[in-house]
Backbone as a chain_set.jsonl record, in Angstrom:
{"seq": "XXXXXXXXXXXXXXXXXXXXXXXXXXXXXXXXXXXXXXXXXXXXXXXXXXXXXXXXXXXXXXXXXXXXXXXXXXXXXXXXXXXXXXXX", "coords": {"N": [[-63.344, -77.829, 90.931], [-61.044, -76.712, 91.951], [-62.141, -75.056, 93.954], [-63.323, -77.065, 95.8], [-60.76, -78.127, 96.261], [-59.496, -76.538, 97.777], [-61.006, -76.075, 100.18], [-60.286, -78.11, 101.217], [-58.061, -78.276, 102.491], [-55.638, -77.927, 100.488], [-54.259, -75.24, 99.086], [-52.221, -74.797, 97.665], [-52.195, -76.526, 95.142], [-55.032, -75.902, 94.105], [-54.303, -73.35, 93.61], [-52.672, -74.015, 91.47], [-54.659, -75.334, 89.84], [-56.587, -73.349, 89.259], [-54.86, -71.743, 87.684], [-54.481, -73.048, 85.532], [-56.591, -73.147, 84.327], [-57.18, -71.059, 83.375], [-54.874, -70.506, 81.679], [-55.701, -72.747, 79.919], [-58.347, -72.57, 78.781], [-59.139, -69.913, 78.448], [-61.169, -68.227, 77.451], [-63.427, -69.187, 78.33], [-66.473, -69.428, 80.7], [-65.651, -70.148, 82.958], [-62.543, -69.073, 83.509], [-62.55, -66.347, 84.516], [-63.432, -66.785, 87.134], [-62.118, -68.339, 88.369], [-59.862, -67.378, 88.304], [-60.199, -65.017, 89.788], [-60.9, -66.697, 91.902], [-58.128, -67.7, 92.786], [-56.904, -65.411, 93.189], [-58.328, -64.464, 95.551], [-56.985, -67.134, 97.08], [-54.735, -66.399, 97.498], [-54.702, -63.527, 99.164], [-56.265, -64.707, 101.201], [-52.981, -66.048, 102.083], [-52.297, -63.782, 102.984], [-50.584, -62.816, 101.008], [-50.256, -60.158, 100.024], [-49.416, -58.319, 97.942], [-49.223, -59.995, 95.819], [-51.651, -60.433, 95.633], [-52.95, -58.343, 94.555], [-52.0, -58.281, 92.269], [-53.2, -60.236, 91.244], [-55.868, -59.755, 91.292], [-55.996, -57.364, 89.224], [-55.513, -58.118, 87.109], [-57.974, -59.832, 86.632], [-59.392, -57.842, 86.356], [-58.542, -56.583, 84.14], [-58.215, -58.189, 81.764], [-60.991, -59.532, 81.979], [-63.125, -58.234, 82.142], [-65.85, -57.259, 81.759], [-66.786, -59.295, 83.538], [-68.6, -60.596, 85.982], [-66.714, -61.256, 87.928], [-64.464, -59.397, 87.891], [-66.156, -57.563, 88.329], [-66.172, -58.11, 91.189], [-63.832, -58.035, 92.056], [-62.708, -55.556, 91.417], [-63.609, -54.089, 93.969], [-62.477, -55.55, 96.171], [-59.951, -54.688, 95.17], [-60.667, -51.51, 95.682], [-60.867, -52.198, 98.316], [-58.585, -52.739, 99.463], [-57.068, -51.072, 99.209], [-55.658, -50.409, 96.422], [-54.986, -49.478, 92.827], [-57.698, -49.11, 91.139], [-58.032, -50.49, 87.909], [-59.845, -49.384, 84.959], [-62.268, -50.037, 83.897], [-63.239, -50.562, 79.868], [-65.385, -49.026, 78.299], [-69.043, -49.8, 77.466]], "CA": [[-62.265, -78.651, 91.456], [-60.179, -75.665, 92.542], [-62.549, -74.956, 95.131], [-62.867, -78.411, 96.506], [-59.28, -78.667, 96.736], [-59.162, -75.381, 98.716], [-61.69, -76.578, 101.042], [-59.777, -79.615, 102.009], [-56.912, -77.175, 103.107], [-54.668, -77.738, 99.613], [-54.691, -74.225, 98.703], [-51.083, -74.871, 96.409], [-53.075, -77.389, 94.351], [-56.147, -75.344, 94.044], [-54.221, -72.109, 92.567], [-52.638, -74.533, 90.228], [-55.851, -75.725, 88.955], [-57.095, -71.904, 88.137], [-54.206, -71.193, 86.621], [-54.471, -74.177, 84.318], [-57.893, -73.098, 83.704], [-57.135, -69.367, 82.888], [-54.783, -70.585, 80.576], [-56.434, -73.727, 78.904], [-59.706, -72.088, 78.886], [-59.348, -68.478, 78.462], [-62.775, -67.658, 76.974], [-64.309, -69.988, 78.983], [-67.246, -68.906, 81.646], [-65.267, -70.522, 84.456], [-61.77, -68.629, 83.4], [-62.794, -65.53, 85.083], [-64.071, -67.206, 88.209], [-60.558, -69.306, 88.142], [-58.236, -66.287, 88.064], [-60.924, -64.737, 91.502], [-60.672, -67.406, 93.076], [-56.984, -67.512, 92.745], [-56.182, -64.085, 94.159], [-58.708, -64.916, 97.255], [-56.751, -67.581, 98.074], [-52.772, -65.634, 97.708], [-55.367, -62.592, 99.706], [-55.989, -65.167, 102.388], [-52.588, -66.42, 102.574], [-51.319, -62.765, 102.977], [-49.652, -62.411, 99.949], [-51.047, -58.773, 99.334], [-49.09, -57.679, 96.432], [-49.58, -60.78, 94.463], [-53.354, -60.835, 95.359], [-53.303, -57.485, 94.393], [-51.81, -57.997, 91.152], [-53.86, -60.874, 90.555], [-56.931, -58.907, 90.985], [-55.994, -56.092, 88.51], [-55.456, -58.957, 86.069], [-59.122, -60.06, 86.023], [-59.919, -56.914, 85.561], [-58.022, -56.19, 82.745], [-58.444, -59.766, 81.466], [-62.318, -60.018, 82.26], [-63.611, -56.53, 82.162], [-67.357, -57.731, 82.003], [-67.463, -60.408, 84.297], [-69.152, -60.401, 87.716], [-65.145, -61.497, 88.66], [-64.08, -58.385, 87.636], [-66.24, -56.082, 89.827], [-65.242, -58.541, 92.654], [-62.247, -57.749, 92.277], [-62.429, -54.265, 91.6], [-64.38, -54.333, 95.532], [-61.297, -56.112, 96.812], [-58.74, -53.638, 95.027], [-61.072, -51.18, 96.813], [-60.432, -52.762, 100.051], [-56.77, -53.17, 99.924], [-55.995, -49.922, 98.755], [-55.026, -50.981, 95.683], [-55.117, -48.472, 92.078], [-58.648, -50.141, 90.219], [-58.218, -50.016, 86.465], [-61.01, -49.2, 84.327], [-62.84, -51.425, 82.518], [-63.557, -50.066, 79.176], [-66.61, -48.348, 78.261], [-69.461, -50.505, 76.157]], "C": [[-61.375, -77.825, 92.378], [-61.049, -75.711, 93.71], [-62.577, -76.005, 96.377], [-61.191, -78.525, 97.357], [-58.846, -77.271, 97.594], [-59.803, -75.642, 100.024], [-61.046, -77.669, 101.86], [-58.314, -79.139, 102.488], [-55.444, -77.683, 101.897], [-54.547, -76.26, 98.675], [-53.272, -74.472, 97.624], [-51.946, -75.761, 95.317], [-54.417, -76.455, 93.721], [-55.588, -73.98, 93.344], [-53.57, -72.94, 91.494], [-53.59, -74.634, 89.028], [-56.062, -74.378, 88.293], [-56.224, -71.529, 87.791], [-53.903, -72.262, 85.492], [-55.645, -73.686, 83.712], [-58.283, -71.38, 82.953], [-56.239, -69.709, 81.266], [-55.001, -71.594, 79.563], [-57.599, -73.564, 78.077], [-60.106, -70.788, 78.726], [-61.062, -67.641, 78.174], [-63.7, -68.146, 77.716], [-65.519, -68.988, 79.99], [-66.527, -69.013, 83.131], [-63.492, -69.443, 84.476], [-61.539, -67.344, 84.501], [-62.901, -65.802, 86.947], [-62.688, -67.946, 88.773], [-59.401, -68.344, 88.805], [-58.729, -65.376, 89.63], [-60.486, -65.477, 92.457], [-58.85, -67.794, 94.055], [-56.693, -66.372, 93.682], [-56.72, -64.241, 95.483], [-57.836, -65.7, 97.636], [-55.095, -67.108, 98.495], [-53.791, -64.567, 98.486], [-55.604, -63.373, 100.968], [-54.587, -65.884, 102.832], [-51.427, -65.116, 102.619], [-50.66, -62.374, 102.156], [-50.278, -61.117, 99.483], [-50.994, -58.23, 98.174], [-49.766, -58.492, 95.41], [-50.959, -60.983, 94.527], [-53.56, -59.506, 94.509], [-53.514, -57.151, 92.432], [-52.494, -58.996, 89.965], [-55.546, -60.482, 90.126], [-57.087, -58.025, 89.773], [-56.04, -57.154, 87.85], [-56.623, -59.46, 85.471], [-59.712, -59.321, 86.118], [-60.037, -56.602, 84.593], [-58.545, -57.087, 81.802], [-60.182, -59.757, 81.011], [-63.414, -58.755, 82.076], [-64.776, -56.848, 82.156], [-67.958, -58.69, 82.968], [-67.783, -59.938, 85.644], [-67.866, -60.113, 88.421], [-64.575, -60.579, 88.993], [-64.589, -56.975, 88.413], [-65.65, -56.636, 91.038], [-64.263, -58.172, 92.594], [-61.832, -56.184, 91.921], [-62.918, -53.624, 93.423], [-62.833, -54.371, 96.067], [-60.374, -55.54, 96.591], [-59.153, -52.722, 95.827], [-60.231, -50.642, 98.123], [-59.045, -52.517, 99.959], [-56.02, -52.052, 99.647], [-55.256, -49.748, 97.534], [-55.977, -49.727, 94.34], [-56.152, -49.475, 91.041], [-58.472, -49.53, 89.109], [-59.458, -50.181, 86.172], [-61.144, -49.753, 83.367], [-63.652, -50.519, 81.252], [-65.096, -50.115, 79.023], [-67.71, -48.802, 76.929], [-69.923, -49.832, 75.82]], "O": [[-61.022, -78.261, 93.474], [-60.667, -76.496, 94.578], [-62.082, -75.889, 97.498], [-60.755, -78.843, 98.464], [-57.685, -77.184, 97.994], [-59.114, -75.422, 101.021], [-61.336, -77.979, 103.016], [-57.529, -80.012, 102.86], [-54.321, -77.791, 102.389], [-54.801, -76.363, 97.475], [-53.615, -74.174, 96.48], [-52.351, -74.968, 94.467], [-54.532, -76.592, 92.503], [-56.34, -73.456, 92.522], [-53.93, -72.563, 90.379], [-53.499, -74.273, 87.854], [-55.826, -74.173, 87.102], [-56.521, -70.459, 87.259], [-53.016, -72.096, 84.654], [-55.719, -73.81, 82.49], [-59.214, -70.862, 82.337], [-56.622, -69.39, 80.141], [-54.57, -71.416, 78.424], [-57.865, -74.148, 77.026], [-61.291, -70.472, 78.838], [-61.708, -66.741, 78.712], [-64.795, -67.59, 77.797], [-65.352, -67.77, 79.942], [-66.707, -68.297, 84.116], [-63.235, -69.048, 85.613], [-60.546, -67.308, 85.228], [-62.46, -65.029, 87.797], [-62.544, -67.862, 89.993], [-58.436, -68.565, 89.536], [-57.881, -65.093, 90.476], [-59.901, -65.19, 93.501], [-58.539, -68.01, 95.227], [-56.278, -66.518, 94.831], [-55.995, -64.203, 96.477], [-57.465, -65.346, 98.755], [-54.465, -67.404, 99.51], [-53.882, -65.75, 98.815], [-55.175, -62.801, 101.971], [-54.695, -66.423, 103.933], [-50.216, -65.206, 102.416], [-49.957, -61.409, 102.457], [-50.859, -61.167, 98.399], [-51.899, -57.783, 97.469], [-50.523, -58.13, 94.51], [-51.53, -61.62, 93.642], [-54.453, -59.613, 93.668], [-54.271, -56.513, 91.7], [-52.516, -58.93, 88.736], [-56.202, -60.766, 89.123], [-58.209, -57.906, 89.281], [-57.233, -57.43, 87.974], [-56.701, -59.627, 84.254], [-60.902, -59.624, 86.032], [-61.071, -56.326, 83.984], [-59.378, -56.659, 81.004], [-60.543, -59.956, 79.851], [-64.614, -58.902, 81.844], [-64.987, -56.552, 83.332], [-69.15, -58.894, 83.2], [-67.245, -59.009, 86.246], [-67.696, -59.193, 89.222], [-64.083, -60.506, 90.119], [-64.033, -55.965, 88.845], [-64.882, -56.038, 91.791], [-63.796, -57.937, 93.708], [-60.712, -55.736, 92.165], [-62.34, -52.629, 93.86], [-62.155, -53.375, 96.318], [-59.558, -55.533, 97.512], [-58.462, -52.614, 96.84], [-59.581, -49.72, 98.616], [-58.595, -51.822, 100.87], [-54.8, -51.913, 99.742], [-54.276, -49.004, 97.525], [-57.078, -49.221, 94.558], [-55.693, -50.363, 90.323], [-58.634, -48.315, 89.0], [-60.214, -50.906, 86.819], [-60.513, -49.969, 82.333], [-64.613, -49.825, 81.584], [-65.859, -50.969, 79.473], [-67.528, -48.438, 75.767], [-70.47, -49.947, 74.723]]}, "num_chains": 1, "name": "protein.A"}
């Protein structure tokens, strides 16, 4: 849904949704993917810090998920300090 509604140029609507779904859903499969997609779209609307800090979050948060290397990539990129995802 989030994505949809990003696509159709409501990007306020669309971080709502993943943050309804981060915290309705926490365990969920899509939670992770929710809280990504989120920081891409504060990362495309320039918001650097808060993408930045939304990134570290599904790190911390997600530490196994695919989401979580994306977004260690994208801390990366931005210059940004990647925490470490504990060690299985």
């Amino acid at each position: 849904i989030a994505q949809n509604q990003d696509a159709a140029g409501d990007a306020q609507s669309a971080m709502v949704t993943c943050q309804q779904v981060v915290t309705q859903f926490p365990k969920s499969y899509a939670a992770p993917i929710a809280a990504y997609t989120e920081a891409e779209i504060l990362l495309r609307g320039f918001q650097i810090d808060e993408a930045r800090r939304s990134f570290n979050m599904v790190v911390s948060q997600f530490p196994t998920s695919p989401a979580a290397r994306m977004s260690s990539g994208q801390l990366s990129r931005l210059g940004g300090q990647v925490p470490q995802a504990p060690q299985q």
